[in-house]
ChimeraX commands (.cxc) that place a marker at each C-alpha (Angstrom):
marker #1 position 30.45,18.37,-47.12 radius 0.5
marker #1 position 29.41,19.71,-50.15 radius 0.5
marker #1 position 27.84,17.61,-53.31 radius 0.5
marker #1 position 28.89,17.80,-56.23 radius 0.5
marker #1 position 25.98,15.50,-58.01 radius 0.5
marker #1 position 22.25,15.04,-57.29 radius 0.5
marker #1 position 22.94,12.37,-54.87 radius 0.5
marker #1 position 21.91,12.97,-51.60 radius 0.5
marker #1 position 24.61,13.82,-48.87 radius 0.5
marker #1 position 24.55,10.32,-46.41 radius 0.5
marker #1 position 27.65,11.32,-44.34 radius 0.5
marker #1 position 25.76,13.54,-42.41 radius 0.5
marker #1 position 23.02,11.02,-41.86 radius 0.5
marker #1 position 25.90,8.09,-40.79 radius 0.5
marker #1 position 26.93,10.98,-37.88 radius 0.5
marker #1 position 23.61,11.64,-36.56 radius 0.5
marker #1 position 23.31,7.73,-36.88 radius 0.5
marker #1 position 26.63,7.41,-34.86 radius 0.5
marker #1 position 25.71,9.83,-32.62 radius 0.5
marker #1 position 22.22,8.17,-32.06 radius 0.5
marker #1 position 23.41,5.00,-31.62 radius 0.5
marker #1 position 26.17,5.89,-28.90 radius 0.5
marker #1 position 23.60,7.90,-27.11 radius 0.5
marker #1 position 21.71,4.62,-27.05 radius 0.5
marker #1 position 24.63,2.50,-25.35 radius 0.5
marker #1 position 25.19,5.32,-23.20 radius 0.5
marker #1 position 21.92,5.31,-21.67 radius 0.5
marker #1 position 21.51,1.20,-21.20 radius 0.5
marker #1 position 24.63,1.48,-19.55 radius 0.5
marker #1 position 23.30,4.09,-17.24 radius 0.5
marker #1 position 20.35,2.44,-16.67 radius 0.5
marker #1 position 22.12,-0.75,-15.71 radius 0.5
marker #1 position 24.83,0.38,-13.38 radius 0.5
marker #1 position 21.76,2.82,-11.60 radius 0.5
marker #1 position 20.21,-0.86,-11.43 radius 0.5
marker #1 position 23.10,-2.51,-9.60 radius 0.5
marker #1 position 23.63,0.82,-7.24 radius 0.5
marker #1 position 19.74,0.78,-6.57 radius 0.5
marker #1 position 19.96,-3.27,-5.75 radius 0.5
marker #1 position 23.45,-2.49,-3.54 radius 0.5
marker #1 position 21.56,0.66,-1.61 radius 0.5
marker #1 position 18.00,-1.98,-1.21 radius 0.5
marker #1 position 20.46,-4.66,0.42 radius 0.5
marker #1 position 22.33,-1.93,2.65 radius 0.5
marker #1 position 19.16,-1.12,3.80 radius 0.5
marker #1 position 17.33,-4.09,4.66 radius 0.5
marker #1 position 20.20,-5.02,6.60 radius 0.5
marker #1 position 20.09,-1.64,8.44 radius 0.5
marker #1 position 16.28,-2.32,9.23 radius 0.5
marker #1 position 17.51,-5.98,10.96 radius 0.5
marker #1 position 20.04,-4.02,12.59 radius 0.5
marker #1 position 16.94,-1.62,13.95 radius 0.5
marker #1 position 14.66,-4.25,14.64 radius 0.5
marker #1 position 17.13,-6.67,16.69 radius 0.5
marker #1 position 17.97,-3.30,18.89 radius 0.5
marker #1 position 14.48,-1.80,19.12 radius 0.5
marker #1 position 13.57,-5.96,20.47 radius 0.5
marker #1 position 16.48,-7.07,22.05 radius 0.5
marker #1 position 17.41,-6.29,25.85 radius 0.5
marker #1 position 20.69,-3.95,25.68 radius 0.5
marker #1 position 22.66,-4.33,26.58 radius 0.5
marker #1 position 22.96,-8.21,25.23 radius 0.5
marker #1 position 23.09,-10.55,28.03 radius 0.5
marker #1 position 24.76,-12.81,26.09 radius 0.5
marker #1 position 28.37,-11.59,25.13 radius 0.5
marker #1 position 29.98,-13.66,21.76 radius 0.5
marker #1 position 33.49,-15.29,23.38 radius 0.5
marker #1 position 36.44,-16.47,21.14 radius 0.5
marker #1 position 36.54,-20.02,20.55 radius 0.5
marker #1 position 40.13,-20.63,21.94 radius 0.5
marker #1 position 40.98,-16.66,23.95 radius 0.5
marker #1 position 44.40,-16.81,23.66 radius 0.5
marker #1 position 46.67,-17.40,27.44 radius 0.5
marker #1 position 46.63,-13.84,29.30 radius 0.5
marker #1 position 50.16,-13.97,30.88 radius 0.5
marker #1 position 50.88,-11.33,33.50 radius 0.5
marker #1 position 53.91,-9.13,32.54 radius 0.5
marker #1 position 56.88,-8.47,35.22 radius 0.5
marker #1 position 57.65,-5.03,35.22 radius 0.5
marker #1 position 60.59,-3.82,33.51 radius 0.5
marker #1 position 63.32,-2.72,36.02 radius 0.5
marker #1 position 66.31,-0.19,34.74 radius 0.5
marker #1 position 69.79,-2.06,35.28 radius 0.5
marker #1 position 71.65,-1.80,38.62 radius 0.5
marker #1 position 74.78,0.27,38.39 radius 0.5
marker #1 position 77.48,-0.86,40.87 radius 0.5
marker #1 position 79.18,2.06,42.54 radius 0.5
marker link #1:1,2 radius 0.2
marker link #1:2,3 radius 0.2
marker link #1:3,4 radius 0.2
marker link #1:4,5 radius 0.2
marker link #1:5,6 radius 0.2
marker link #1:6,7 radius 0.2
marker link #1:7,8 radius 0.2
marker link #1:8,9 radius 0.2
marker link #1:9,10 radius 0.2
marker link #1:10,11 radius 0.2
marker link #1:11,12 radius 0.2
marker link #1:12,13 radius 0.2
marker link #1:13,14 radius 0.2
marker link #1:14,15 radius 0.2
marker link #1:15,16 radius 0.2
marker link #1:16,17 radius 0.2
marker link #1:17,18 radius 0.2
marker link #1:18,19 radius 0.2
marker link #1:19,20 radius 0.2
marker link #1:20,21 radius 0.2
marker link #1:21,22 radius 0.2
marker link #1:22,23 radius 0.2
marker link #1:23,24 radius 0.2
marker link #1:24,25 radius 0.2
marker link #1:25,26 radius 0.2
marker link #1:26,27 radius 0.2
marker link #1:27,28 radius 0.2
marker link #1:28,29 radius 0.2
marker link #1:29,30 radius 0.2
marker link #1:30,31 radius 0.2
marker link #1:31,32 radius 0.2
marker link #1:32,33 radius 0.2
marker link #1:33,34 radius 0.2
marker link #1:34,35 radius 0.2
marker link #1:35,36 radius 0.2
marker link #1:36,37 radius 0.2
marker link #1:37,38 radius 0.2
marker link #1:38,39 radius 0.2
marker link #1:39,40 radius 0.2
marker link #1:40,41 radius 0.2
marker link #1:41,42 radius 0.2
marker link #1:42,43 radius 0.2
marker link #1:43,44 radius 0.2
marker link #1:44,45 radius 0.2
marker link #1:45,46 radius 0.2
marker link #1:46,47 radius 0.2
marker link #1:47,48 radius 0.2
marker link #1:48,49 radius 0.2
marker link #1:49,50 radius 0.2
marker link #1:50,51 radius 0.2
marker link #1:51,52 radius 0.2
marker link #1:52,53 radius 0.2
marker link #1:53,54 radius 0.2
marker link #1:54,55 radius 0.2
marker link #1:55,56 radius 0.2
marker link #1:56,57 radius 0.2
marker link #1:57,58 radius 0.2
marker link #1:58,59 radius 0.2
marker link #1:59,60 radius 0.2
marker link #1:60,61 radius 0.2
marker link #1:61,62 radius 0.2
marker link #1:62,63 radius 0.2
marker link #1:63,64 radius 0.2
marker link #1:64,65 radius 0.2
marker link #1:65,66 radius 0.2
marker link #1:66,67 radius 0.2
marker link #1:67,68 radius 0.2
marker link #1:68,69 radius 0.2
marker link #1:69,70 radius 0.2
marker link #1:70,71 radius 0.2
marker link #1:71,72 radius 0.2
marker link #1:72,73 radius 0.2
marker link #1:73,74 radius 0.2
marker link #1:74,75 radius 0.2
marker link #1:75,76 radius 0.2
marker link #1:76,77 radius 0.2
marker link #1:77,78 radius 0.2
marker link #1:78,79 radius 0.2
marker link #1:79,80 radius 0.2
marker link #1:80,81 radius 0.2
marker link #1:81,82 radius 0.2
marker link #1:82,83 radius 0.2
marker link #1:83,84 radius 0.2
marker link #1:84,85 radius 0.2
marker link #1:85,86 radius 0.2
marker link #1:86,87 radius 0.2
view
């Protein structure tokens, strides 16, 4: 823009402003979802080191085998037998 009096040009200072300032919110906002995916990836991997740790202890294969609380009836199935034809 160009001036047309002695006064000094401030739109071009309010974009570099603008710019700086959304450059700003851009970063803290990268900084705090890279927070949040560094906390989710600690988490996945202390649970992975449990996971190591109760297999690199534990007898395998378990002894102990988790039942259902209430296995549901097991009935045995007749098999299926193609209609008679009468001749």
């Amino acid at each position: 823009m160009t001036a047309t009096n002695n006064a000094p040009d401030t739109t071009t200072e309010e974009r570099w402003q603008h710019i700086e300032n959304r450059l700003a919110a851009i970063e803290r906002r990268i900084q705090e979802q890279s927070s949040t995916a560094i906390a989710t990836i600690d988490t996945c991997l202390a649970r992975l080191d449990a996971l190591r740790n109760d297999l690199a202890h534990e007898p395998w294969p378990p002894h102990r085998l988790p039942t259902p609380a209430d296995p549901p009836p097991i009935t045995p199935q007749q098999p299926v037998r193609p209609p008679t034809v009468a001749r």
